[in-house]
C-alpha positions in Angstrom: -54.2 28.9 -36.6 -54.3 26.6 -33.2 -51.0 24.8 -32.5 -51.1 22.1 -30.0 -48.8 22.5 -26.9 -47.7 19.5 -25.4 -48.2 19.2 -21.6 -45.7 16.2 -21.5 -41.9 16.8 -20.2 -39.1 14.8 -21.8 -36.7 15.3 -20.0 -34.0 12.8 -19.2 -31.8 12.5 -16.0 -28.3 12.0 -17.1 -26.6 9.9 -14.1 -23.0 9.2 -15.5 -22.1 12.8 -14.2 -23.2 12.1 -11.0 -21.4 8.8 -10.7 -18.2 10.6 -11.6 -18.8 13.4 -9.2 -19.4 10.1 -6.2 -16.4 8.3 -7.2 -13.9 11.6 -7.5 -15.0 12.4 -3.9 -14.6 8.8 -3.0 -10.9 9.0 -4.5 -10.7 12.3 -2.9 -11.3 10.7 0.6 -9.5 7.8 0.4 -6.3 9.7 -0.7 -6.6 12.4 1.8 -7.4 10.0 5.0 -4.6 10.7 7.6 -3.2 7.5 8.5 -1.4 6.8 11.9 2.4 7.0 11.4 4.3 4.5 12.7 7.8 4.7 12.2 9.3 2.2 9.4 11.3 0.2 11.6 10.4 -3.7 11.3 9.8 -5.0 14.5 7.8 -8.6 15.9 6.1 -7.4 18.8 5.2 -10.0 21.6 2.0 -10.8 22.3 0.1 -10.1 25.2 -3.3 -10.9 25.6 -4.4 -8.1 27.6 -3.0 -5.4 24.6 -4.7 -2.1 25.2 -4.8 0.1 21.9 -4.1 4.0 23.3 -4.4 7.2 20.8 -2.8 9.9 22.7 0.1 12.0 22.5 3.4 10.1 23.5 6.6 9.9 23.2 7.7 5.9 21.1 11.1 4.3 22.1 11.6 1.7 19.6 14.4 -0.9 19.8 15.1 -3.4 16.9 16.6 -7.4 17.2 19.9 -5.4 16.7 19.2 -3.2 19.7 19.2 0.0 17.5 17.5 2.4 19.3 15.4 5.2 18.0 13.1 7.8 19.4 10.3 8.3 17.5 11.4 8.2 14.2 15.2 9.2 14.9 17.7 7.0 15.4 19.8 7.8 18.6 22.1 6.0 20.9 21.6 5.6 24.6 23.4 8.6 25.7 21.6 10.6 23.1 18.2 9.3 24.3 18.8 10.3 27.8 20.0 13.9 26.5 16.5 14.1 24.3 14.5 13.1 27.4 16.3 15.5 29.9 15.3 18.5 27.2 12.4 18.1 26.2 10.2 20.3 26.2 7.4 18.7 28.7 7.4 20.2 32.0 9.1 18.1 35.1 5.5 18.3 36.7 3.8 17.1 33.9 6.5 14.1 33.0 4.9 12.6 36.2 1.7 11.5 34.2 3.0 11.8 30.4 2.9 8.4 28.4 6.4 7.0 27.0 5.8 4.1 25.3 8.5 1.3 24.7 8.2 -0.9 21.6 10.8 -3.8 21.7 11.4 -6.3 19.5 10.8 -10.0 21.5 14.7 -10.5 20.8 15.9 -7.5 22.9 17.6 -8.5 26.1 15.9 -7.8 29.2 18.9 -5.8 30.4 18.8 -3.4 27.6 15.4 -3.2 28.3 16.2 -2.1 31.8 19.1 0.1 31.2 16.4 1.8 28.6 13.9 1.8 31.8 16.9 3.5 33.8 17.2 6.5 31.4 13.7 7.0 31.2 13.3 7.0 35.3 16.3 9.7 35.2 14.7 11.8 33.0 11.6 12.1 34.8 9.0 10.4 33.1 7.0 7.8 35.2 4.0 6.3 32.7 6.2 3.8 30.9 4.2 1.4 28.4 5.2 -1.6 26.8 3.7 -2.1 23.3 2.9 -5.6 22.6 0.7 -6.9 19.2 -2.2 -9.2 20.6 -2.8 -13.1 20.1 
């Protein structure tokens, strides 16, 4: 007895398990992205129109309206700040050239500004940036 094979494939591609493989390594991504850290201290920056964006390694000085003062993300006083400065761990010869950036709220004073200035001269450090938002 003949039997009849049949030469045509039905098979199906099944994409649903695809999609859900895409959009769990879409999720995956998105949850995993490093994003810059910024300490959570609320600031209004001025505005410059010349604002540079920089992404290398620094040291922040952040001042709020209220002329707290932190260092990084730990709040110090001005003594304390000058004590962090004078031991850290960054060589004198390499303070010449390594970037402190100052973040000041646009209510600050300008002489708490330059008594900050002051400290960071003291300890050594020369590249001194001021981070402003642009227009």
């Amino acid at each position: 007895m003949k039997t009849r094979r049949s030469l045509v494939s039905h098979a199906t591609v099944d994409l649903i398990p695809m999609i859900d493989v895409v959009f769990q390594l879409i999720l995956f991504f998105l949850v995993s992205t490093t994003f810059a850290v910024m300490p959570a201290i609320s600031l209004k920056l001025p505005t410059s129109s010349t604002a540079l964006n920089s992404d290398v390694k620094e040291i922040t000085i952040t001042v709020t309206a209220g002329e707290k003062l932190y260092l990084n993300d730990k709040q110090v006083t001005i003594e304390e700040l000058s004590l962090e400065l004078h031991n850290s761990n960054i060589e004198m010869e390499e303070r010449i050239s390594y970037p402190v950036v100052l973040e000041a709220d646009e209510l600050v004073t300008n002489g708490f500004i330059v008594k900050i200035f002051d400290v960071i001269r003291q300890s050594g450090f020369v590249a001194v940036n001021l981070r402003t938002s642009e227009n």
